[in-house]
N, C-alpha and C positions, 0 to 999 in steps of 0.2 A: 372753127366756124360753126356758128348756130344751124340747128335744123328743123327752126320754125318756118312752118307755109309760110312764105312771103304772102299768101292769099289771105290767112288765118289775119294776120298782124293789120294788112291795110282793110278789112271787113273792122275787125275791132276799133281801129281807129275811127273809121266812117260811123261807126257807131257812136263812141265818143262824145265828136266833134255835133251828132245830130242831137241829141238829148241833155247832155251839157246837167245832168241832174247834180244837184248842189250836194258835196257828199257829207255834209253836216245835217240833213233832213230827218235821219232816222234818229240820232242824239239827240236833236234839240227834240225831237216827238216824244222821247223817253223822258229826257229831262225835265220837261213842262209837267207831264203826268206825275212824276214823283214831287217836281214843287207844286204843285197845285193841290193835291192827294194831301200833300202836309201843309199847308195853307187850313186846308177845312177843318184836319182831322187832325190833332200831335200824334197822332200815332205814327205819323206815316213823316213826322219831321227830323230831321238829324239834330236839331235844337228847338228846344220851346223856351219862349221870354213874353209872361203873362204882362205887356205893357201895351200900350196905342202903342205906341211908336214903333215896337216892334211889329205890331200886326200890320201897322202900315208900311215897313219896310219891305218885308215878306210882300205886300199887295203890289208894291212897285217892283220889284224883282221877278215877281211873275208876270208883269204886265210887260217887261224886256223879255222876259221870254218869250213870252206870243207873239210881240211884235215882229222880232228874231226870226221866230216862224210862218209869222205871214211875211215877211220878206223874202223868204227862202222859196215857199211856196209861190212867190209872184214871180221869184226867178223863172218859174215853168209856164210861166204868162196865162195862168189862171187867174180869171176874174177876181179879183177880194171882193166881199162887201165893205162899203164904207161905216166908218164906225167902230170896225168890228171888237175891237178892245175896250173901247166904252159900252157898248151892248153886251158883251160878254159879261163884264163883270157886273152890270145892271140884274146878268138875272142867277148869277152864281150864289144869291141868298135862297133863294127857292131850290136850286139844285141843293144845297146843304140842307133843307128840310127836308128834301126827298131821299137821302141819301141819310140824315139820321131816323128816319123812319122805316126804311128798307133795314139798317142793321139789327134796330127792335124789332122786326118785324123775323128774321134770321134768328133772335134770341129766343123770341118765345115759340119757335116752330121749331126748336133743334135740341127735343133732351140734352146731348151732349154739350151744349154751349153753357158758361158757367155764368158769363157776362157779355152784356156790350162790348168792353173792352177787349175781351178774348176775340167776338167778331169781327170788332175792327182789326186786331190784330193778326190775325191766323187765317180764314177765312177766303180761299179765294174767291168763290162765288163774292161777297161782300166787293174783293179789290176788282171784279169785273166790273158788276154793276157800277162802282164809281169813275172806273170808265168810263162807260158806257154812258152816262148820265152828265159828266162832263162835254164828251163829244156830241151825244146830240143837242145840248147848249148851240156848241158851234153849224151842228148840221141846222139845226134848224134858223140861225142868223144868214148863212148863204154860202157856206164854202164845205165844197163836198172831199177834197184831197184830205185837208189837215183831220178831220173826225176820222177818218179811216186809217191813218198815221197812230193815231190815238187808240185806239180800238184795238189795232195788231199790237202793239205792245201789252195789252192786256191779252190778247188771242196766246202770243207768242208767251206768255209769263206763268197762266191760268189753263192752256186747252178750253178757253172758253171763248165761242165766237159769235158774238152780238155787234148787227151792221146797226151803225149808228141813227141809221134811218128811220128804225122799228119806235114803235110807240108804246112806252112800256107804262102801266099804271104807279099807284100807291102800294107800299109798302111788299115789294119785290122779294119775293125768297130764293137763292140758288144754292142749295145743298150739295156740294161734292160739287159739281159743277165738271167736270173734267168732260170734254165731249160734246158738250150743249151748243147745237146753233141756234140761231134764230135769225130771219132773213128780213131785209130793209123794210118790206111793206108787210111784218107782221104788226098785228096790234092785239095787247095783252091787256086787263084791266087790274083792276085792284085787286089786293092781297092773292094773285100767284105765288105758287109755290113749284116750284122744277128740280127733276134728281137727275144725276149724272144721265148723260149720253141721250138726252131729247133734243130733238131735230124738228125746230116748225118750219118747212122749206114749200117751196116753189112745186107746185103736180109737173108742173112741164119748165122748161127752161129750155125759154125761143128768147134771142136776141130784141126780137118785133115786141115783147110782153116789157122793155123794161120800163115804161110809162104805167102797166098795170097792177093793180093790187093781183100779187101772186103770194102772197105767204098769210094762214089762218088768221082768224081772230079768235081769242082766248079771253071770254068771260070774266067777271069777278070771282074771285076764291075759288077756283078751278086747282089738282092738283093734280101735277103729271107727273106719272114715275118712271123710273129709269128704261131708256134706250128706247122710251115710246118715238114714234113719230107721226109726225099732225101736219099732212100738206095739201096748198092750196088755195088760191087765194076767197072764193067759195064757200070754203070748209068753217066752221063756226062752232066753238064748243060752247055751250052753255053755262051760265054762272054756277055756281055751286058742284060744278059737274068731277069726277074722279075717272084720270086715264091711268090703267093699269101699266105695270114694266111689260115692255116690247110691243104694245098695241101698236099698231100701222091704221092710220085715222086719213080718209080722203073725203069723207062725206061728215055733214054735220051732224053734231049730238045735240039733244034739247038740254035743257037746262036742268040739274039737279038728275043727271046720270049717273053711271057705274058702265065706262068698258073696261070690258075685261078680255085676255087672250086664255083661251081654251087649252089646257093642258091636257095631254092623250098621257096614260101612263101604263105604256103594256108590258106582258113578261116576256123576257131577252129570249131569243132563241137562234136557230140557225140558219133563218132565212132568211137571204139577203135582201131579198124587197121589206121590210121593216126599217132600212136606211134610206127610202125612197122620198120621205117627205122631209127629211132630215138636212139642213142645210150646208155640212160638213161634218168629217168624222177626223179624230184625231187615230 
């Protein structure tokens, strides 16, 4: 005889029967991204066939896809926009120029990059931002579930988390990328550049603010370096401006700055208040 709570079992069930979530949603989120990804780019295709007929094939296959998905997503009786698969692929030319100008833009910002083709291929900063740039496509036609479906599959592949909501400029740099958020109502301008473990987040996080601009704005050619973070909706860096590794940013910088975080370097000794400002010891 089993010695499962009877409570356990008819809780789980209730649950179940109340939510009813299609349980092909997170596959077909994956699947779309990777035929789409290979749609733009051969790199990202399991076959390339340089003909119309093939790209047209490829264009209807992915277009059963989306559909696939906005059905799935209607099952949770979320609103669709009308259209949304003709609008979509109306403006998925412009995503492709954005997206091959983000990868030059990764080539000539990255010593270690040999080629375009290495960025497309290797790159995960590169496979976020096409993400990313994908889904806000969609966020921005009217449907907020499926972008955010889209985006975790890059979150979950990359450690890189950009809400599809955020508004990101021309030609997008993410180095190392491992760590990087960035929150729905930030907005970025042209040629950023970001290194591993930067945070543009929210100063406060109230339920009441989510109508509000709460995440920075980040200038033209601004360059953030690792494990900075820049919060607030307020907060405004200036174009041209440089954020050093681990700056902590709540107030604005003018344009064509240098923060920097202060290094204290003393000689080791044996008293123990010396670990006082120190935020962990191994």
């Amino acid at each position: 005889m089993s010695t499962l709570p009877q409570e356990l079992i008819e809780r789980l069930i209730t649950e179940r029967r109340k939510h009813r979530v299609p349980t092909q949603l997170r596959p077909l989120a994956q699947q779309f991204v990777q035929q789409c990804l290979g749609v733009l780019f051969p790199h990202f295709a399991p076959m390339v066939v340089c003909s119309e007929e093939a790209v047209t094939e490829d264009l209807i296959e992915l277009e059963e896809s989306l559909r696939r998905l906005e059905r799935s997503v209607g099952a949770l009786h979320e609103a669709m926009p009308e259209r949304l698969a003709e609008r979509f692929f109306a403006g998925l030319t412009a995503v492709h120029q954005r997206l091959s100008d983000d990868a030059q833009a990764i080539f000539e910002g990255d010593p270690a990059a040999r080629s375009v083709d290495e960025v497309l291929l290797t790159y995960p900063g590169f496979f976020a931002i096409a993400v990313f740039r994908t889904a806000n496509l969609l966020h921005r036609l009217g449907t907020p579930l499926l972008p955010r479906l889209l985006t975790e599959v890059a979150h979950e592949k990359t450690g890189i988390d950009i809400h599809p909501g955020a508004t990101i400029g021309r030609r997008f740099c993410i180095d190392h990328g491992t760590g990087i958020v960035i929150g729905e109502t930030t907005h970025i301008g042209d040629g950023v550049k970001l290194y591993q473990g930067v945070t543009l987040g929210a100063l406060t996080v109230e339920k009441t603010l989510a109508d509000a601009k709460r995440h920075p704005t980040i200038g033209d050619e601004v360059v953030i370096y690792a494990g900075a973070t820049i919060l607030g909706g307020q907060t405004t860096v200036g174009h041209h401006s440089i954020i050093a590794g681990n700056a902590f940013v709540t107030s604005s910088v003018p344009a064509n700055s240098v923060v920097t975080r202060k290094n204290d370097v003393r000689p080791r000794g044996n008293n123990p208040s010396m670990f006082d400002d120190v935020d962990f010891v191994i």
